[in-house]
Backbone as CSV, one residue per row, in Angstrom:
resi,resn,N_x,N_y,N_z,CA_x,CA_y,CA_z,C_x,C_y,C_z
1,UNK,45.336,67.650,-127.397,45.856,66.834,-126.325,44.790,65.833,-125.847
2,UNK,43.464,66.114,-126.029,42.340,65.328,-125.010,42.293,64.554,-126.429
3,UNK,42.261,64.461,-127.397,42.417,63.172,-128.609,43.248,62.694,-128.376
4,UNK,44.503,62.845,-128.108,44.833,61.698,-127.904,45.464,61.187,-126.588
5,UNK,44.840,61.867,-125.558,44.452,60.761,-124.462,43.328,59.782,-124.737
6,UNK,42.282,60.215,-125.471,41.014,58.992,-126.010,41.925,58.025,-127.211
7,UNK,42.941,58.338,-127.528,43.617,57.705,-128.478,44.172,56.517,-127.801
8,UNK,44.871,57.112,-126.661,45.444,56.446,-126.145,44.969,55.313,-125.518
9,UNK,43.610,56.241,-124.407,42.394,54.830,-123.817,42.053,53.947,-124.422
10,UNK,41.673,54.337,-125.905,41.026,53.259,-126.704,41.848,52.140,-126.913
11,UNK,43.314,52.874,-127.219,44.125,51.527,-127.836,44.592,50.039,-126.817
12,UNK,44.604,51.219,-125.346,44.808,50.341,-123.947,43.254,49.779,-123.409
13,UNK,42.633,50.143,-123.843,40.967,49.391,-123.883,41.092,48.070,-124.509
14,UNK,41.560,48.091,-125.690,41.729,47.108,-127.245,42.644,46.175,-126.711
15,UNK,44.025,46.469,-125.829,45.132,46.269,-126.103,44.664,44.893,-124.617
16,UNK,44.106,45.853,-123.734,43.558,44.676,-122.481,42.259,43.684,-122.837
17,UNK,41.519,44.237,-123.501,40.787,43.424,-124.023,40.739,41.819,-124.965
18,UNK,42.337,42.406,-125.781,42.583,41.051,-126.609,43.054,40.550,-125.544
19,UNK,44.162,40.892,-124.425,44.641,39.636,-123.105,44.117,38.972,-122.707
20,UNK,42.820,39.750,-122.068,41.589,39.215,-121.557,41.101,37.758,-122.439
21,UNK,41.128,37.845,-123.490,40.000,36.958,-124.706,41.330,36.130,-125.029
22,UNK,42.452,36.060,-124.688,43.531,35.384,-125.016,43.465,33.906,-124.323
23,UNK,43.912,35.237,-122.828,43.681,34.338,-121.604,42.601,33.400,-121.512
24,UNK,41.439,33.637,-122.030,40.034,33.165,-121.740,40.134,31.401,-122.744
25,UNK,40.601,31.741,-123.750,40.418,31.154,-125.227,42.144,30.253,-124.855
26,UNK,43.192,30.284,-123.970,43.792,29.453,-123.646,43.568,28.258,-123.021
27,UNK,42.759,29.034,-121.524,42.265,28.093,-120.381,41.199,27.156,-121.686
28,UNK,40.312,27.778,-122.217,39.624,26.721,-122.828,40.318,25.617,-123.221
29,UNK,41.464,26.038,-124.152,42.337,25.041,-124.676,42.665,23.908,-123.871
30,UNK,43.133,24.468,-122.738,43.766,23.831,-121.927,42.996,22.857,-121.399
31,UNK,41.594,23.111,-120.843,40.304,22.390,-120.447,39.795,21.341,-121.201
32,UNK,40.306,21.790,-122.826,39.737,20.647,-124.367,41.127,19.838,-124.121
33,UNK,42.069,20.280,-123.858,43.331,18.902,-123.908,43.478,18.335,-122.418
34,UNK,42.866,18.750,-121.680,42.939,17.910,-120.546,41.583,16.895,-120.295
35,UNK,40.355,17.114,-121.013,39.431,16.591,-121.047,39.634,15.340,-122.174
36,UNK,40.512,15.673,-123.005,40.962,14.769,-124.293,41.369,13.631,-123.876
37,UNK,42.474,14.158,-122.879,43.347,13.211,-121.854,42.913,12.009,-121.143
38,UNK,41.587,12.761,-120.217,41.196,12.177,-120.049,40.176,10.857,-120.584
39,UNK,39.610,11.576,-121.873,38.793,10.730,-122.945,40.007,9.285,-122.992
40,UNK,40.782,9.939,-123.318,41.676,8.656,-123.971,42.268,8.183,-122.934
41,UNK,42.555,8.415,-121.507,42.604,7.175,-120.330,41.755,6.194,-120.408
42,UNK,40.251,6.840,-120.355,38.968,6.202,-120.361,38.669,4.487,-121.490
43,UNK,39.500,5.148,-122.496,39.359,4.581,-123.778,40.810,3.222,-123.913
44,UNK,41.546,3.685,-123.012,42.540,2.614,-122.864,42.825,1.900,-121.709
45,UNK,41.887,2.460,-120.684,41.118,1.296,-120.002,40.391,0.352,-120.187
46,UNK,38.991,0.794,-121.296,38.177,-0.096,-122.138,38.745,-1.272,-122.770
47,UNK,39.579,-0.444,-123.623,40.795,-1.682,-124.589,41.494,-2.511,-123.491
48,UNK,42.066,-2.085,-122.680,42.665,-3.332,-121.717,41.762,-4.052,-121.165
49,UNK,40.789,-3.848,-120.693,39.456,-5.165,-119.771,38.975,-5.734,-120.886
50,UNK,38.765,-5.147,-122.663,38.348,-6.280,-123.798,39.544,-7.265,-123.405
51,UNK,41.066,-6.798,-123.584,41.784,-7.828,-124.519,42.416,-8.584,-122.871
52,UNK,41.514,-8.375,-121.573,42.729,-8.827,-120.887,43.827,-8.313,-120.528
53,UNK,44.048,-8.055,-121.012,46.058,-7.584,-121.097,46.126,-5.764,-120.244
54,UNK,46.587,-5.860,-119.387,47.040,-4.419,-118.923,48.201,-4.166,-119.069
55,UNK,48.899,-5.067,-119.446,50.175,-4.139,-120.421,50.464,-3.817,-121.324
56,UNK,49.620,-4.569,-122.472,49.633,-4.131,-123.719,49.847,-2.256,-124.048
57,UNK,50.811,-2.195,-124.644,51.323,-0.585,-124.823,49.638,0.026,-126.328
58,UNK,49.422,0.803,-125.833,48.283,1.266,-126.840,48.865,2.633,-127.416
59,UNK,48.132,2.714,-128.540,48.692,3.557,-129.093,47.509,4.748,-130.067
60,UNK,46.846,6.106,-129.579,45.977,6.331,-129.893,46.492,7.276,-131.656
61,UNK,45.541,6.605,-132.139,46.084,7.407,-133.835,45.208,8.398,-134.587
62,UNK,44.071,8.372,-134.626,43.346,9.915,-134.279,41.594,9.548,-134.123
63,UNK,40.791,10.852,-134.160,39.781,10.918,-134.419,38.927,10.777,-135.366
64,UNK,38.024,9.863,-136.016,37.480,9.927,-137.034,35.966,9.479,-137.063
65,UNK,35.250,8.514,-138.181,34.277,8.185,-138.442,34.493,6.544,-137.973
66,UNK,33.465,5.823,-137.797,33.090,3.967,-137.336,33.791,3.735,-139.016
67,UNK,34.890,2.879,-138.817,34.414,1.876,-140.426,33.437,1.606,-140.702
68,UNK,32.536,0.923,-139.547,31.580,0.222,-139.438,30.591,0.964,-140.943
69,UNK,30.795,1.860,-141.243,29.506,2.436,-141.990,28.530,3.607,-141.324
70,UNK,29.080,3.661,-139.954,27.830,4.235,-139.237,28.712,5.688,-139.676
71,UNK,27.762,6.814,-139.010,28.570,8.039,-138.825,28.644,7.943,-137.831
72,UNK,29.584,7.423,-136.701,29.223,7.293,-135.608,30.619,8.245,-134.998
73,UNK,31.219,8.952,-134.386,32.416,9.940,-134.135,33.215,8.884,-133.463
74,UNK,34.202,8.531,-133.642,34.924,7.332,-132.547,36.531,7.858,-132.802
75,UNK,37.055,7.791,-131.826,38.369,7.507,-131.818,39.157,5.845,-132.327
76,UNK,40.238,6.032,-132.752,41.319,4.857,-133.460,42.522,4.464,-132.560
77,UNK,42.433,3.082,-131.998,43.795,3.162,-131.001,44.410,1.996,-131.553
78,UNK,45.519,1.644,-131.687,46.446,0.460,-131.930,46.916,0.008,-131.169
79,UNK,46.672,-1.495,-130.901,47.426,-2.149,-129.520,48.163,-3.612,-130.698
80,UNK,49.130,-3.247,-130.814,49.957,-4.663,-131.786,49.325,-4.557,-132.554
81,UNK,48.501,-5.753,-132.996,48.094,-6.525,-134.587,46.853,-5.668,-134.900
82,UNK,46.393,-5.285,-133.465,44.672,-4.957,-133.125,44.363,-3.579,-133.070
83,UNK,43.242,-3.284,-133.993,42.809,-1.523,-134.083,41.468,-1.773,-133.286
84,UNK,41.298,-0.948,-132.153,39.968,-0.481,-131.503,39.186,0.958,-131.909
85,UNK,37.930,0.409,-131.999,37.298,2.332,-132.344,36.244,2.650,-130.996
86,UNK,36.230,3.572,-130.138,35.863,3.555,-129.384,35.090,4.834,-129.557
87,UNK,33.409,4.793,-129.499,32.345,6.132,-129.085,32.747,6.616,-128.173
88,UNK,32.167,7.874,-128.642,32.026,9.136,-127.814,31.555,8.784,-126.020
89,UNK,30.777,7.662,-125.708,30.634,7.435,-124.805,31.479,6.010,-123.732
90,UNK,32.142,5.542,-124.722,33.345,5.153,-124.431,33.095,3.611,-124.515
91,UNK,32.405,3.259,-125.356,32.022,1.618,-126.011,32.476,1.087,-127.108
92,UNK,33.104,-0.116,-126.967,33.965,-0.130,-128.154,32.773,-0.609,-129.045
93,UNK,33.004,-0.284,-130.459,32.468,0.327,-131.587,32.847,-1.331,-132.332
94,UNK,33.837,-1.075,-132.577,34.531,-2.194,-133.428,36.115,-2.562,-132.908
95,UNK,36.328,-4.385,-132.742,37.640,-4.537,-132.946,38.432,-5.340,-133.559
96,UNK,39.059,-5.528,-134.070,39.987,-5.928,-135.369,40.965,-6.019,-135.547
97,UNK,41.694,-6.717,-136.774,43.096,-7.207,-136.381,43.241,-5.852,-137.597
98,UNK,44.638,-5.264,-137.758,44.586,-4.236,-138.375,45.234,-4.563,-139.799
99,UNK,45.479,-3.518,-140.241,45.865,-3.902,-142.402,47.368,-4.095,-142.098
100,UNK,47.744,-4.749,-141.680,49.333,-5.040,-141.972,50.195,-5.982,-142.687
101,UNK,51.431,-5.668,-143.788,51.651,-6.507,-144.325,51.730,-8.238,-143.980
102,UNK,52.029,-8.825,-145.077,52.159,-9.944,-144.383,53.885,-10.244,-144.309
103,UNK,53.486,-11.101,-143.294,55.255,-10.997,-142.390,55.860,-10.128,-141.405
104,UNK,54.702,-8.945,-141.345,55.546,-7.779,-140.544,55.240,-8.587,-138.814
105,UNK,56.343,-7.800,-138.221,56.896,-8.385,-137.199,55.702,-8.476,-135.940
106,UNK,54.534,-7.058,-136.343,53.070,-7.072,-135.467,51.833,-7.774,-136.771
107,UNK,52.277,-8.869,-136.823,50.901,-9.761,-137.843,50.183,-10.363,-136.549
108,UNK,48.881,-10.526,-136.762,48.763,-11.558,-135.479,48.655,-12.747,-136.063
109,UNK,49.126,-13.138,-135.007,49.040,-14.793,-135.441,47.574,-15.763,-134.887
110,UNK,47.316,-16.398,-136.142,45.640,-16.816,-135.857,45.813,-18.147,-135.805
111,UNK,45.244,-18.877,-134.910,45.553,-20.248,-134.609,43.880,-20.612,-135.709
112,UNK,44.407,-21.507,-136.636,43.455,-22.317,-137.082,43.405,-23.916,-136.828
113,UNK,43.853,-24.781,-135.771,43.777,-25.595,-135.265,42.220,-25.743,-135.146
114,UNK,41.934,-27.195,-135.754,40.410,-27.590,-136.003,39.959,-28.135,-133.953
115,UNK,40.214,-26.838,-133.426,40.068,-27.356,-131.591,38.789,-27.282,-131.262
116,UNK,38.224,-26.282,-131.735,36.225,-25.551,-130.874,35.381,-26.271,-132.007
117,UNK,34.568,-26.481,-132.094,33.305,-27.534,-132.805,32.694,-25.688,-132.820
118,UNK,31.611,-25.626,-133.906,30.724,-24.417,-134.189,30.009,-23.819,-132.819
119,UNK,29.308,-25.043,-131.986,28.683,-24.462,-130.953,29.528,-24.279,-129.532
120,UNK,30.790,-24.828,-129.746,31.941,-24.438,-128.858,32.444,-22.501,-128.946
121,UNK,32.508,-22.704,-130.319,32.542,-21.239,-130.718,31.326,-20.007,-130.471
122,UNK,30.346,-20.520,-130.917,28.994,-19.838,-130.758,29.141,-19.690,-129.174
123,UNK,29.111,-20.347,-127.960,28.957,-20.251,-126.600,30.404,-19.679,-126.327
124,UNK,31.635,-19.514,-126.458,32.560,-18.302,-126.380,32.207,-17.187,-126.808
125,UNK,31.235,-16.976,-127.891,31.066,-15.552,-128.829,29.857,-15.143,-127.756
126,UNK,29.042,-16.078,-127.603,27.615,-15.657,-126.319,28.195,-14.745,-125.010
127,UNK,29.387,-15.737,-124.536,30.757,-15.339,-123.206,31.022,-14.087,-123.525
128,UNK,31.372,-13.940,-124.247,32.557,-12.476,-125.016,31.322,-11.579,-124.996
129,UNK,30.228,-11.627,-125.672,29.225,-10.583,-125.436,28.691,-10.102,-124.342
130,UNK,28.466,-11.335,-123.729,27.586,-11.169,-122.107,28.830,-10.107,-121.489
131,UNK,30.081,-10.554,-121.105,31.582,-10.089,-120.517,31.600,-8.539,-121.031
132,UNK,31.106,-8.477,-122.125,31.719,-6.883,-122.463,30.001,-5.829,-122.635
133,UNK,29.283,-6.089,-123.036,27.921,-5.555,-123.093,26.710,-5.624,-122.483
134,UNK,25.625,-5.566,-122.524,24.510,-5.582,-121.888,23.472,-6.247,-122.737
135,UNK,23.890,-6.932,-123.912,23.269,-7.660,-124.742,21.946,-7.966,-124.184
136,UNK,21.170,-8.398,-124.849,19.945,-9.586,-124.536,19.904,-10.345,-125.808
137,UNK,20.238,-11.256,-126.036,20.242,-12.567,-127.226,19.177,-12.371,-127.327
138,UNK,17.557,-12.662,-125.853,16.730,-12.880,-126.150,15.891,-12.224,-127.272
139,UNK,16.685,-10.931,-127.495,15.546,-9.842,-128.331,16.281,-9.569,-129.863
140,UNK,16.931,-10.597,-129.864,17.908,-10.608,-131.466,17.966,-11.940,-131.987
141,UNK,18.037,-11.844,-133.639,17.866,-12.763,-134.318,19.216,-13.018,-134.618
142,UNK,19.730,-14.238,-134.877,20.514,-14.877,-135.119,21.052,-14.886,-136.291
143,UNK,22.291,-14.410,-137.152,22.358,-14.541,-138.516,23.615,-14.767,-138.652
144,UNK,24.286,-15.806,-138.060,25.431,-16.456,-138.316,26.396,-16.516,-139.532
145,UNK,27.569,-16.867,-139.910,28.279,-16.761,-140.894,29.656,-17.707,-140.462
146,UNK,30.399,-18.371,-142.056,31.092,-18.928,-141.722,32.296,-18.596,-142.946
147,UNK,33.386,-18.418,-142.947,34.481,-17.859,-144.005,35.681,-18.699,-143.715
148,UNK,35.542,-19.700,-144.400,36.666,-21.067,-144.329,36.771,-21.581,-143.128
149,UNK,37.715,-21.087,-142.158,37.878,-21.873,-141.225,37.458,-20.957,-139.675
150,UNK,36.696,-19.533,-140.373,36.737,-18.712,-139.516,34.831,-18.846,-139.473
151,UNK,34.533,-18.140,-137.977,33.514,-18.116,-137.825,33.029,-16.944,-137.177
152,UNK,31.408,-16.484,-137.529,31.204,-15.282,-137.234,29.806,-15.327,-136.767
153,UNK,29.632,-15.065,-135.411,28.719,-14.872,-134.612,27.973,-13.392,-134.871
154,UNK,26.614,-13.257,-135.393,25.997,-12.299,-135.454,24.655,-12.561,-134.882
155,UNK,24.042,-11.124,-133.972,22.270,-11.551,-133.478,22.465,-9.544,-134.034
156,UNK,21.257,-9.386,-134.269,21.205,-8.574,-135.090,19.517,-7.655,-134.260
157,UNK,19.113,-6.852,-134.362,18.089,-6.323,-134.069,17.043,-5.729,-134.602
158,UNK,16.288,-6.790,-134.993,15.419,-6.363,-136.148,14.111,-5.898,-136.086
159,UNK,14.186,-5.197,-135.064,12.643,-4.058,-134.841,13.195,-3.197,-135.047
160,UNK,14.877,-2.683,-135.616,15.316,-1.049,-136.225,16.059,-1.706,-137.466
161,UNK,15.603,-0.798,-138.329,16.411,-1.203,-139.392,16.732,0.821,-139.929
162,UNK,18.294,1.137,-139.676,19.127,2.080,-140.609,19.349,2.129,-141.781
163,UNK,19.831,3.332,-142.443,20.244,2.988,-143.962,21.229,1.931,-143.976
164,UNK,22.012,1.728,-142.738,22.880,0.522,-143.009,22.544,-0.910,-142.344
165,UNK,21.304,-0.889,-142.508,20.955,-2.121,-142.047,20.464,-2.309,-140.648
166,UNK,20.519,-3.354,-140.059,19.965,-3.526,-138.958,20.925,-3.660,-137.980
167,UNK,20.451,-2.883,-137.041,21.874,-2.832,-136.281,22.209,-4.732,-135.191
168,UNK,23.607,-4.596,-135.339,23.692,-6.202,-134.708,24.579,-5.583,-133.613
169,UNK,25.270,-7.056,-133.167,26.550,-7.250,-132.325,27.193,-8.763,-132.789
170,UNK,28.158,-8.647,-133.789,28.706,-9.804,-134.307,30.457,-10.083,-133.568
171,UNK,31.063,-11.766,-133.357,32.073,-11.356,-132.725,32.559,-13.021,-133.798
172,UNK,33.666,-12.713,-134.512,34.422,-13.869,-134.923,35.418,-14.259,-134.019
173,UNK,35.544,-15.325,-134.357,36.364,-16.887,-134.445,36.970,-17.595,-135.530
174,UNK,38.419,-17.718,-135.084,39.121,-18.753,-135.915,38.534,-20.317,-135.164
175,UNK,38.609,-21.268,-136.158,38.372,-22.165,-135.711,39.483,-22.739,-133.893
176,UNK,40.328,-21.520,-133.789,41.109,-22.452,-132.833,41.468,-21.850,-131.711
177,UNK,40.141,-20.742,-132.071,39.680,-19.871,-130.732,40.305,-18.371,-130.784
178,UNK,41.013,-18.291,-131.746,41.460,-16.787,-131.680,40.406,-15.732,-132.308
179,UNK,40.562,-14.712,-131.609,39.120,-13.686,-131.410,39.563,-12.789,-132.728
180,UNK,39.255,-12.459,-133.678,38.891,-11.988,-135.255,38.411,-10.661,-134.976
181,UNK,37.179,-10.595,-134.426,36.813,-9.292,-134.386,35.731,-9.125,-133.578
182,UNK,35.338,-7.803,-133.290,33.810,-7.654,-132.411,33.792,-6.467,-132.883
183,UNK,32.376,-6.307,-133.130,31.552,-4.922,-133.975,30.024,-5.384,-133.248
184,UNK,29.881,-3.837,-132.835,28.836,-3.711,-131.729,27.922,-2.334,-132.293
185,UNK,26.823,-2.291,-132.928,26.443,-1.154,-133.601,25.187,-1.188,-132.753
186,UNK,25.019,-2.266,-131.637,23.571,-1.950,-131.435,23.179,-0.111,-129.854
């Protein structure tokens, strides 16, 4: 009889014990998806003060690695034409018009109207940096680029150089002012 009352304790020992570690290992859950939640408010706030727009509907599509090359942990959000990757600390990483066919109904449309002269462009891309980062031009070299009618503002930081190079902050231009992209690795 006294075995298996210890039979019994043990199994109601075991039996409260997994509740216990259930309960425990839920609330966590619950704490990782409400903290998530919050990550990704954070992160679609960011995306609305880049693009302007607070209505733009966003759309978060998962967790992964920077295109950029870096290993850098970033989240993937879609707002229309445009994919944002946003760090762990909540800076956008990279932004871009996204892979979509051509013709589909979210293409963006890129004004190539010959309107901004190079240094019209260059002093919007200076704007757009100062507006979203903490840049200093003064302490980066300049390594510009130009791809038909599009243009690409890069200052780059060349007292670190990574396996992937030196880290920059580059931001394109169509010639007719529409914003291409911004990639910020510094």
């Amino acid at each position: 009889m006294k075995t298996k009352k210890v039979i019994f304790l043990f199994f109601l020992l075991v039996a409260v014990g997994g509740i216990v570690v259930f309960v425990s290992l839920n609330k966590k859950g619950e704490k990782q998806l409400v903290n998530q939640e919050s990550v990704r408010e954070r992160d679609i706030a960011v995306i609305r003060n880049l693009s302007g727009n607070q209505d733009t509907k966003i759309e978060f599509i998962e967790a992964g690695k920077s295109s950029n090359g870096l290993n850098v942990p970033v989240n993937i959000y879609y707002a229309s034409a445009d994919q944002y990757e946003i760090d762990t600390m909540g800076k956008i990483v990279e932004f871009r018009s996204r892979d979509l066919p051509v013709g589909s109904e979210n293409e963006k449309a890129v004004d190539n109207t010959p309107r901004y002269s190079q240094q019209d462009l260059e002093n919007m891309a200076r704007q757009f940096v100062a507006k979203n980062t903490d840049v200093n031009f003064d302490s980066l070299t300049p390594n510009h680029g130009v791809k038909g009618t599009n243009h690409f503002f890069k200052w780059e930081d060349r007292t670190r150089k990574t396996s992937e190079g030196y880290p920059f902050v580059q931001v394109g231009f169509s010639q007719g002012g529409t914003l291409l992209n911004y990639v910020n690795t510094l």
